[in-house]
C-alpha positions as CSV (number, residue, x, y, z in Angstrom):
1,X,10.6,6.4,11.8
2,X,8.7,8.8,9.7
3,X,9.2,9.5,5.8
4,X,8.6,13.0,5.0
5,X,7.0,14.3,2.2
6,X,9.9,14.9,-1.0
7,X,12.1,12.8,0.5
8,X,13.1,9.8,-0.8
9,X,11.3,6.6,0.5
10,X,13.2,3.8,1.5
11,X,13.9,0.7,-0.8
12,X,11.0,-1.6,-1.8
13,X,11.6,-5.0,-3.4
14,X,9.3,-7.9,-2.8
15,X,7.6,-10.9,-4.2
16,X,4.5,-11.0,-5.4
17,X,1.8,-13.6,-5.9
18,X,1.6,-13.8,-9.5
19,X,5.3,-15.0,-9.2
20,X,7.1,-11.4,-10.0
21,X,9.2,-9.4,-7.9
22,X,7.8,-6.1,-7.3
23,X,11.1,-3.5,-7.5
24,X,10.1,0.0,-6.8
25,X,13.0,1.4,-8.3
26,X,12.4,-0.6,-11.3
27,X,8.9,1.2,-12.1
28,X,8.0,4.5,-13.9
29,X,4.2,5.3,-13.2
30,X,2.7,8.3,-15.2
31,X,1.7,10.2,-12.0
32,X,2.2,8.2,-9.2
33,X,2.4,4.2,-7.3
34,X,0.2,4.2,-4.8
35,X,1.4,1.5,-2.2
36,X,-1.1,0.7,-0.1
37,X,0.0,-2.0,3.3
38,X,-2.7,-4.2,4.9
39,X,-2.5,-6.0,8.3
40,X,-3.3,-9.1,6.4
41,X,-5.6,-11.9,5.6
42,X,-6.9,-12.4,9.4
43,X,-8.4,-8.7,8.8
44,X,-11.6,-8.7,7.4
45,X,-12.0,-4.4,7.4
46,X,-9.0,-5.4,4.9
47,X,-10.7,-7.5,2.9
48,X,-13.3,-4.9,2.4
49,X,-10.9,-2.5,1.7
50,X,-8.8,-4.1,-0.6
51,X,-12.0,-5.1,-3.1
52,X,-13.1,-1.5,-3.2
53,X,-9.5,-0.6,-4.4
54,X,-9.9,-3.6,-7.0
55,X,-13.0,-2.0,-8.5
56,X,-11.7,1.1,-8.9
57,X,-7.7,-0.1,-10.3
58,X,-9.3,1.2,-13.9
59,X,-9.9,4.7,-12.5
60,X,-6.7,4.4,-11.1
61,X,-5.1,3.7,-13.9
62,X,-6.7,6.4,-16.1
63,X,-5.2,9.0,-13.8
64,X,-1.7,7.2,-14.4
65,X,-1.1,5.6,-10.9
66,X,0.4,2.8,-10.7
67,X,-1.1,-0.2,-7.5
68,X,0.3,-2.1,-5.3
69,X,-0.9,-3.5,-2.0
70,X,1.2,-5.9,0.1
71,X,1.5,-6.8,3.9
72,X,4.1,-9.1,5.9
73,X,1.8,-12.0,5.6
74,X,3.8,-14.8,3.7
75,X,3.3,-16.7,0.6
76,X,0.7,-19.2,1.5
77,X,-1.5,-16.5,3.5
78,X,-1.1,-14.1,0.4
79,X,-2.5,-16.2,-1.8
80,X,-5.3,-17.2,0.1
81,X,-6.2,-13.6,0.1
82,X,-5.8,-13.2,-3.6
83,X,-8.2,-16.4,-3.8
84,X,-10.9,-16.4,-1.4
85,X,-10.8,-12.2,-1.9
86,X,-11.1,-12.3,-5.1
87,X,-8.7,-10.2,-6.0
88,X,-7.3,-11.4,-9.0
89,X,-6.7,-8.3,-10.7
90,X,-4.7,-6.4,-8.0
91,X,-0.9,-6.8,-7.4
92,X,-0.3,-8.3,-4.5
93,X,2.9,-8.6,-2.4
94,X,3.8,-10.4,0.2
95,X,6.5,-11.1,2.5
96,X,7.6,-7.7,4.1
97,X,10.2,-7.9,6.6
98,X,8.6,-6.5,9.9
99,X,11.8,-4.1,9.9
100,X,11.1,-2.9,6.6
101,X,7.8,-1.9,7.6
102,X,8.8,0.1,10.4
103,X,11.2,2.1,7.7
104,X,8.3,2.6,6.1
105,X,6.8,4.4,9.2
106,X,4.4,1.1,9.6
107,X,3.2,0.7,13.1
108,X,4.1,-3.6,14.1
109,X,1.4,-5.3,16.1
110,X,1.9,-8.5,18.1
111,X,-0.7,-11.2,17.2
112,X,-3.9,-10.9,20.1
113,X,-6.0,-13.9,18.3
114,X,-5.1,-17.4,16.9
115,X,-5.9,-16.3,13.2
116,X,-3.1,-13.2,13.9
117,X,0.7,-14.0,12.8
118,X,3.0,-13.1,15.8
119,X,3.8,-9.8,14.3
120,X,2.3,-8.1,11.6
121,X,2.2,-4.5,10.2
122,X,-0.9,-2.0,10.7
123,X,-2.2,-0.2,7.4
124,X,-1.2,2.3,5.7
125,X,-1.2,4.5,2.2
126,X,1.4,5.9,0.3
127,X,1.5,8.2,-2.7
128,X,4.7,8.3,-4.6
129,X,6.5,10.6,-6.9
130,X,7.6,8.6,-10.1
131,X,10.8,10.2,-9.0
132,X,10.3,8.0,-5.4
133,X,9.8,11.1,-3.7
134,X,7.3,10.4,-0.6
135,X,4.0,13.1,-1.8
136,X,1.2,11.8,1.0
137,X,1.2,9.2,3.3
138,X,-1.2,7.8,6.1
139,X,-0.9,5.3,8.3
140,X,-3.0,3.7,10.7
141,X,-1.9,2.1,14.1
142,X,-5.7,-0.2,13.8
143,X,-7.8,-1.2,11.0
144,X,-10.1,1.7,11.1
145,X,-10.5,5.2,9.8
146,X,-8.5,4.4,6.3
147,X,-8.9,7.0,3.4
148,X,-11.2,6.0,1.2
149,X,-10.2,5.3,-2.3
150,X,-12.5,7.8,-3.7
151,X,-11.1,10.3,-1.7
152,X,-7.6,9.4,-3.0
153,X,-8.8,9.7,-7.0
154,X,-10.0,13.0,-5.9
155,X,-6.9,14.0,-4.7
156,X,-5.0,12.8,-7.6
157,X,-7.1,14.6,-10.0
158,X,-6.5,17.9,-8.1
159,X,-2.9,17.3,-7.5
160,X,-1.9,16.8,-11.4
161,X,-3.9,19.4,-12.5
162,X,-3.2,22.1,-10.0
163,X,0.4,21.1,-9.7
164,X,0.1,20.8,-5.9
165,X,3.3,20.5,-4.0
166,X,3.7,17.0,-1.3
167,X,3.3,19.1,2.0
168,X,4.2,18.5,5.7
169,X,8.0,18.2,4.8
170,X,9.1,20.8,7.1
């Protein structure tokens, strides 16, 4: 299933490591959440990945964008991420129902490797309206080719002061 851009994306409400309950609807970012869904901790690109969005949350922040990233790993498997990561300062969810990802437009994998859960959701990257209206999204069916983070600030910068419209809703 594929969310389009200015559309409403679906329902979000899941726990997260430091103990809260991240609640989409609950939220009011400046500018934007970005929501971004890794495989989990078996994947070391995400490991990478996730660190690099750590470092820049600040920059993030000073545009008004609110972070989340989260996968379908459970509890214990989140928080060894968090901890042998290092990522104490990003939000971190956990425990997304394999059919919520796929309302997401999340492509599900079936574990290959030992380390792999039995199903898990590939990456991707969402940037939402504060009125939870879908603006860009990318999603991966592998670990590679991910937008950098850089790439996204960019965007953002241009986006709020150009007043760019979400595109590729028709």
């Amino acid at each position: 299933m594929m969310i389009k851009p200015r559309k409403t994306v679906p329902a979000l409400d899941i726990p997260m490591v430091d103990g809260d309950r991240f609640r989409l609807a609950a939220r009011k970012p400046q500018t934007f959440f970005l929501l971004v869904a890794y495989r989990g901790y078996h994947c070391p690109i995400c490991k990478t990945y996730l660190r690099d969005l750590q470092r820049k949350l600040p920059d993030f922040a000073g545009r008004g964008v609110d972070v989340l990233a989260f996968s379908t790993d459970d509890e214990a498997r989140a928080r060894r991420t968090r901890d042998e990561w290092e990522l104490s300062e990003l939000a971190l969810g956990y425990g997304l129902g394999i059919e919520d990802a796929r309302s997401w437009g999340l492509f599900v994998s079936t574990g290959i490797k030992e380390s792999e859960p039995p199903m898990f959701a590939e990456p991707g990257l969402f940037l939402i309206r504060p009125d939870l209206t879908l603006y860009a999204a990318s999603v991966q069916t592998m670990p590679f080719a991910r937008p950098g983070f850089a790439d996204v600030l960019n965007a953002v910068e241009f986006v709020t002061k150009n007043n760019y419209p979400a595109r590729g809703e028709a």
